[in-house]
N, C-alpha and C positions, 0 to 999 in steps of 0.2 A: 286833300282838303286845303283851302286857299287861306291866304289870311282874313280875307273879308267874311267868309266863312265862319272862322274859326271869334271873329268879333261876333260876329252875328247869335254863334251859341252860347258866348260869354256873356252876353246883353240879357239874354233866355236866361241863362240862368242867375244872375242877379236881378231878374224880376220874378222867378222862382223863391229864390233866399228871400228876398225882402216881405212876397207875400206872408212866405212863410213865419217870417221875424214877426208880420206884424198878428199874425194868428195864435203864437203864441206868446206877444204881450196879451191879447185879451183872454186867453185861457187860464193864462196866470191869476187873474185878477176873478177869474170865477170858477176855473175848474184844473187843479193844479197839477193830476195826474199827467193832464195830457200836454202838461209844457215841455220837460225835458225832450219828448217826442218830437215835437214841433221842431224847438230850441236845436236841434240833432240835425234835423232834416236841413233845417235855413243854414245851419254851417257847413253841411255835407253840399250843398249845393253854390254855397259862397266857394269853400274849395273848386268846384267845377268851371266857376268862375273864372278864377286867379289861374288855372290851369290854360283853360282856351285864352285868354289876355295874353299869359306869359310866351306859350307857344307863336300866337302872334305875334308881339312882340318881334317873334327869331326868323320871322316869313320878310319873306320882300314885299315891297307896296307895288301890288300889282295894279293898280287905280291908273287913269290916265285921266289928264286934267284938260278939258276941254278950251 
């Protein structure tokens, strides 16, 4: 896996987390069982994040500049 790649799933999943962040603010505010759940998931997936970023990070820039 390349780095562009590996940006590519970190992007995926901080629109992942985020959906998720914002599913459980509004569950919060009406049904509270299902926030820690939510809250769980948007972090599990913010990790997944910071994983593929950091990994890239440590890749070469394979990109060529026209």
């Amino acid at each position: 896996m390349d780095r562009a790649q590996h940006l590519a799933l970190a992007d995926e999943a901080v629109m992942r987390a985020a959906k998720l962040a914002d599913d459980a603010e509004r569950y919060a505010s009406n049904t509270r069982e299902k926030t820690p759940a939510y809250a769980a998931a948007s972090e599990a997936w913010s990790t997944v994040a910071r994983t593929h970023a950091a990994i890239a990070a440590l890749l070469p820039d394979t990109t060529t500049e026209d």
